[in-house]
N, C-alpha and C positions, 0 to 999 in steps of 0.2 A: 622083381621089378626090372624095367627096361630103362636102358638108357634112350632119353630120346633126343638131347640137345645139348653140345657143349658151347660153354661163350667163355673168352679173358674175362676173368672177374679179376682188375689190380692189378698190380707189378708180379710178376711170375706165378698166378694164381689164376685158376679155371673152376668154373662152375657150371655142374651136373645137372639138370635136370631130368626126373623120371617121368612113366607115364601116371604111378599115382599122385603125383602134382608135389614129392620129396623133391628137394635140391641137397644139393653137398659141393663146398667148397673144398680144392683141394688146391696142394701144389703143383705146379706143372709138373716139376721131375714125379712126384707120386703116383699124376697120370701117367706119364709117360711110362716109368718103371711097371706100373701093373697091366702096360698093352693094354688100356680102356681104351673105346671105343662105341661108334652109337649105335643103336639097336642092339647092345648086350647085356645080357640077362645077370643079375646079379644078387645074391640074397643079401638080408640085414647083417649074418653076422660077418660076407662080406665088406659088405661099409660098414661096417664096427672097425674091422681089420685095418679100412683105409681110412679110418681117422685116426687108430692110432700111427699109424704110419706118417703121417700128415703132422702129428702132435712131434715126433720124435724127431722128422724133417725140420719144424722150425725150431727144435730147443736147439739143434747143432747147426744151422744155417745162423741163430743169432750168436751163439759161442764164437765160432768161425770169423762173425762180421766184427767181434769186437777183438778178436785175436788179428784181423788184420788189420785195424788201429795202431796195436802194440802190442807188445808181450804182456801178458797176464798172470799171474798166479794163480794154480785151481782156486784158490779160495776167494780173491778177486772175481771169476766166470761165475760161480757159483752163486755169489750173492747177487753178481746183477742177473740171472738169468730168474734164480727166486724172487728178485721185486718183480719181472716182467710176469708173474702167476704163474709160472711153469710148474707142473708136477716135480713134486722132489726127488719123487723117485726116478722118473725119468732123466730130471738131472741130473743124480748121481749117475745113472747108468752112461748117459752121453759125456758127462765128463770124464768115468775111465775108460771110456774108448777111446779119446781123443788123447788121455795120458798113454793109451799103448800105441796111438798110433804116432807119439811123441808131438803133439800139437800142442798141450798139455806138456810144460815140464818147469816143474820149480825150481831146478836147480839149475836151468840155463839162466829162467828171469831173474833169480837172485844173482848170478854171475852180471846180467846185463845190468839189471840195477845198479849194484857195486859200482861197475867201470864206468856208467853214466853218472852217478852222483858223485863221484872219486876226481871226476875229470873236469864235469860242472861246477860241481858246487861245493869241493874239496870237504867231505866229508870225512868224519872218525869213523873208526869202529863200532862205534859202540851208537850212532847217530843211524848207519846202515843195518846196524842190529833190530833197533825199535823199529824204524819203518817195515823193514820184513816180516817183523811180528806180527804188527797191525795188519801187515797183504798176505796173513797167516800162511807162513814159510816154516819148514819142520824145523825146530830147533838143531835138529842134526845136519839138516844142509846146511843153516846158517852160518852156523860154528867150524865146517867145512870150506864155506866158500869165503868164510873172513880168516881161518888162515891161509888160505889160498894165495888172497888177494892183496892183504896186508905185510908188510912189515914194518919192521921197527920206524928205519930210515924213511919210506915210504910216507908216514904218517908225521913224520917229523916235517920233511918239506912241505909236507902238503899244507901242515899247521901254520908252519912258518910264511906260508904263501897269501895264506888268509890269517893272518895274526899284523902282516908288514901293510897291508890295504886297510885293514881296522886303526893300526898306528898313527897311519898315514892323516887320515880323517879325523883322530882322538888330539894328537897335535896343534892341528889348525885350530880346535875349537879353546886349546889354551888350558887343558885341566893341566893337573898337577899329575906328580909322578904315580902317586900311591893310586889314585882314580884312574888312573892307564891301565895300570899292572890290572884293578879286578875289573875292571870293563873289557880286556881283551881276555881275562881268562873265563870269564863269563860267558863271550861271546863263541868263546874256543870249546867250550864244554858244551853248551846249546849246539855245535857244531857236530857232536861226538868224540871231542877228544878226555882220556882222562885225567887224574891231577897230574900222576907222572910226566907223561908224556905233554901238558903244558908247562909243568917245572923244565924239561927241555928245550922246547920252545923259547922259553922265556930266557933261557937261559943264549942261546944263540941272537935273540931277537934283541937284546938290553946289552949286549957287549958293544963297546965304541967301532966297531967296523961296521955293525946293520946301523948302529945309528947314524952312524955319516953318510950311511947310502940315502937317507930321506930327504 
Protein backbone atom coordinates (compact mmCIF):
# COMPACT_ATOMS: atom_id res chain seq x y z
CA UNK A 1 0.00 0.00 0.00
CA UNK A 2 1.05 3.58 -0.82
CA UNK A 3 1.32 6.39 1.13
CA UNK A 4 -0.88 9.02 -0.23
CA UNK A 5 -1.41 11.92 2.32
CA UNK A 6 0.01 12.97 5.58
CA UNK A 7 -2.06 15.70 7.88
CA UNK A 8 -1.07 16.92 12.05
CA UNK A 9 -3.43 14.73 13.57
CA UNK A 10 -2.99 16.49 17.58
CA UNK A 11 -0.06 17.63 19.64
CA UNK A 12 3.09 15.90 17.98
CA UNK A 13 0.97 13.37 16.17
CA UNK A 14 0.41 12.69 12.28
CA UNK A 15 -1.87 10.83 10.29
CA UNK A 16 -1.26 8.51 7.28
CA UNK A 17 -3.50 7.83 4.90
CA UNK A 18 -3.13 5.02 2.07
CA UNK A 19 -4.48 4.52 -1.23
CA UNK A 20 -6.61 1.35 0.13
CA UNK A 21 -8.58 4.00 2.16
CA UNK A 22 -6.22 2.55 5.67
CA UNK A 23 -5.08 5.33 7.86
CA UNK A 24 -2.46 5.19 10.84
CA UNK A 25 -1.90 7.36 13.47
CA UNK A 26 1.47 7.95 14.39
CA UNK A 27 3.95 9.96 16.35
CA UNK A 28 5.92 12.68 14.70
CA UNK A 29 9.29 11.49 15.88
CA UNK A 30 8.10 7.75 14.51
CA UNK A 31 7.51 9.35 11.24
CA UNK A 32 10.23 11.10 11.17
CA UNK A 33 12.74 8.35 12.48
CA UNK A 34 11.38 5.85 9.73
CA UNK A 35 12.14 8.49 6.68
CA UNK A 36 8.20 8.23 5.79
CA UNK A 37 7.24 9.87 3.20
CA UNK A 38 4.26 10.28 0.44
CA UNK A 39 4.03 7.95 -2.32
CA UNK A 40 5.91 5.04 -0.45
CA UNK A 41 5.16 1.79 -0.68
CA UNK A 42 4.92 -0.05 2.40
CA UNK A 43 3.64 -3.61 3.57
CA UNK A 44 1.36 -4.54 6.62
CA UNK A 45 4.03 -6.09 8.55
CA UNK A 46 5.61 -2.80 8.07
CA UNK A 47 2.89 -0.93 9.79
CA UNK A 48 2.76 -3.61 12.32
CA UNK A 49 6.34 -2.63 12.94
CA UNK A 50 5.23 1.19 13.20
CA UNK A 51 2.74 0.72 15.66
CA UNK A 52 4.69 -1.00 17.74
CA UNK A 53 7.12 1.64 17.56
CA UNK A 54 4.47 4.18 18.20
CA UNK A 55 3.32 2.01 21.31
CA UNK A 56 6.85 2.00 22.82
CA UNK A 57 7.35 5.92 21.77
CA UNK A 58 4.33 6.88 24.11
CA UNK A 59 4.95 4.40 27.11
CA UNK A 60 8.55 6.33 27.43
CA UNK A 61 7.44 9.92 26.24
CA UNK A 62 4.61 9.42 29.32
CA UNK A 63 7.43 7.88 31.90
CA UNK A 64 9.56 10.83 30.84
CA UNK A 65 6.60 13.60 31.33
CA UNK A 66 5.99 12.32 34.72
CA UNK A 67 9.72 12.13 35.68
CA UNK A 68 9.91 15.73 34.66
CA UNK A 69 7.24 16.57 37.51
CA UNK A 70 9.59 14.92 39.96
CA UNK A 71 11.55 12.03 40.80
CA UNK A 72 9.90 8.91 40.73
CA UNK A 73 10.36 5.49 42.07
CA UNK A 74 10.36 2.53 39.32
CA UNK A 75 7.47 1.37 41.16
CA UNK A 76 5.75 4.74 41.23
CA UNK A 77 6.21 4.97 36.91
CA UNK A 78 5.21 1.68 36.82
CA UNK A 79 1.79 1.78 38.32
CA UNK A 80 0.96 5.03 36.67
CA UNK A 81 2.06 4.03 33.31
CA UNK A 82 -0.27 0.42 33.92
CA UNK A 83 -3.54 2.48 34.96
CA UNK A 84 -2.88 4.48 31.56
CA UNK A 85 -3.45 0.59 29.66
CA UNK A 86 -0.06 0.25 28.62
CA UNK A 87 1.25 -3.29 27.77
CA UNK A 88 3.12 -4.63 30.66
CA UNK A 89 5.48 -5.82 29.07
CA UNK A 90 6.43 -3.15 27.38
CA UNK A 91 6.62 -1.45 30.49
CA UNK A 92 8.76 -3.42 31.97
CA UNK A 93 11.01 -3.23 28.97
CA UNK A 94 10.89 0.86 28.94
CA UNK A 95 11.26 1.10 32.40
CA UNK A 96 14.92 -0.88 32.53
CA UNK A 97 15.97 1.13 29.78
CA UNK A 98 15.30 4.31 31.41
CA UNK A 99 16.94 2.41 34.91
CA UNK A 100 20.20 1.93 32.68
CA UNK A 101 20.00 4.98 31.13
CA UNK A 102 19.83 6.32 34.95
CA UNK A 103 16.54 8.24 34.43
CA UNK A 104 15.15 5.65 36.56
CA UNK A 105 16.93 5.38 39.81
CA UNK A 106 15.65 4.45 43.40
CA UNK A 107 18.25 5.02 45.21
CA UNK A 108 18.78 8.90 44.24
CA UNK A 109 14.80 9.30 44.89
CA UNK A 110 15.02 7.61 48.14
CA UNK A 111 18.09 9.98 49.01
CA UNK A 112 15.97 13.00 47.56
CA UNK A 113 13.06 11.93 49.50
CA UNK A 114 14.94 11.57 52.85
CA UNK A 115 16.50 15.20 52.50
CA UNK A 116 13.03 16.80 51.42
CA UNK A 117 10.88 15.24 54.12
CA UNK A 118 13.99 15.52 56.77
CA UNK A 119 13.98 19.22 56.01
CA UNK A 120 10.17 19.89 55.56
CA UNK A 121 8.56 18.08 57.53
CA UNK A 122 11.18 16.84 60.09
CA UNK A 123 10.70 13.29 59.64
CA UNK A 124 12.00 9.92 61.74
CA UNK A 125 13.39 7.10 60.42
CA UNK A 126 11.24 4.89 60.68
CA UNK A 127 8.34 7.59 59.10
CA UNK A 128 10.90 7.73 55.87
CA UNK A 129 11.01 3.90 56.10
CA UNK A 130 7.11 3.22 55.48
CA UNK A 131 6.64 6.00 52.93
CA UNK A 132 9.39 4.29 50.65
CA UNK A 133 7.92 1.12 51.16
CA UNK A 134 4.57 2.12 49.93
CA UNK A 135 6.74 3.95 46.52
CA UNK A 136 8.18 0.34 46.63
CA UNK A 137 11.95 1.07 47.29
CA UNK A 138 14.27 -2.14 47.76
CA UNK A 139 14.49 -2.91 51.26
CA UNK A 140 18.30 -2.74 50.64
CA UNK A 141 18.48 0.76 49.39
CA UNK A 142 16.16 1.79 52.22
CA UNK A 143 18.24 0.57 55.15
CA UNK A 144 21.31 2.04 53.11
CA UNK A 145 20.21 5.46 52.49
CA UNK A 146 18.70 5.70 56.41
CA UNK A 147 22.07 4.99 57.58
CA UNK A 148 23.37 7.29 55.37
CA UNK A 149 21.21 9.92 56.13
CA UNK A 150 20.41 9.49 59.75
CA UNK A 151 22.10 9.88 62.84
CA UNK A 152 21.68 9.73 66.27
CA UNK A 153 22.11 13.56 67.02
CA UNK A 154 20.48 14.29 63.64
CA UNK A 155 17.09 12.86 64.87
CA UNK A 156 17.21 14.00 68.10
CA UNK A 157 17.01 17.95 66.94
CA UNK A 158 15.03 17.20 64.37
CA UNK A 159 12.43 15.72 67.09
CA UNK A 160 13.18 18.19 69.42
CA UNK A 161 12.35 20.91 66.61
CA UNK A 162 8.90 19.44 66.21
CA UNK A 163 8.21 18.26 69.64
CA UNK A 164 8.96 22.40 70.99
CA UNK A 165 6.00 23.68 67.97
CA UNK A 166 3.66 20.75 69.30
CA UNK A 167 4.55 22.10 73.20
CA UNK A 168 4.04 25.30 72.11
CA UNK A 169 0.36 24.81 71.05
CA UNK A 170 -0.39 21.95 73.81
CA UNK A 171 0.34 24.67 76.44
CA UNK A 172 -2.00 27.44 75.26
CA UNK A 173 -4.76 24.98 75.23
CA UNK A 174 -4.09 24.51 79.19
CA UNK A 175 -3.85 20.49 79.50
CA UNK A 176 -2.19 19.06 82.22
CA UNK A 177 1.38 17.65 82.22
CA UNK A 178 0.65 13.90 82.03
CA UNK A 179 -1.69 14.73 78.57
CA UNK A 180 1.48 16.83 77.12
CA UNK A 181 3.98 14.15 77.66
CA UNK A 182 1.53 11.35 75.48
CA UNK A 183 0.14 13.88 73.01
CA UNK A 184 3.73 14.97 71.98
CA UNK A 185 4.95 11.44 71.98
CA UNK A 186 2.20 10.42 69.90
CA UNK A 187 2.49 12.99 67.77
CA UNK A 188 6.55 12.21 67.74
CA UNK A 189 5.97 8.45 66.79
CA UNK A 190 3.22 9.33 63.87
CA UNK A 191 6.22 11.31 62.90
CA UNK A 192 8.63 8.33 62.72
CA UNK A 193 10.54 8.67 65.70
CA UNK A 194 10.93 5.63 68.04
CA UNK A 195 10.40 5.17 71.94
CA UNK A 196 14.05 5.64 72.41
CA UNK A 197 14.72 8.30 70.68
CA UNK A 198 11.45 10.18 72.20
CA UNK A 199 12.55 9.18 75.83
CA UNK A 200 15.48 11.61 74.57
CA UNK A 201 13.62 14.14 73.27
CA UNK A 202 11.55 14.25 76.10
CA UNK A 203 14.17 14.19 78.01
CA UNK A 204 16.03 17.54 76.67
CA UNK A 205 12.47 18.99 75.97
CA UNK A 206 10.95 18.86 79.92
CA UNK A 207 14.19 20.16 81.54
CA UNK A 208 13.74 23.81 83.10
CA UNK A 209 16.06 25.49 80.34
CA UNK A 210 13.53 24.35 77.08
CA UNK A 211 10.99 25.15 79.25
CA UNK A 212 11.82 28.66 79.91
CA UNK A 213 12.36 29.14 76.32
CA UNK A 214 8.45 28.99 75.72
Amino acid sequence: MKIVKVKKCGRNRVEILFDNDKNAALAYEVFLKNQLKLNQEISEEFLSFLFDEDQKYQVKQSALNYLARRQHSKSEIKTKLRQKKFDKTLVELTLDELEQNYYVDDRSFAKLFTDEKVKAKNWGKNKIKSELIKRGVSSKIIAEVIEEKFSNDLEIESGLELARKKLKKLINRKLDQKKIQTSIYSFLVSRGYDYDLCKQIFTKLFNDEELGDL
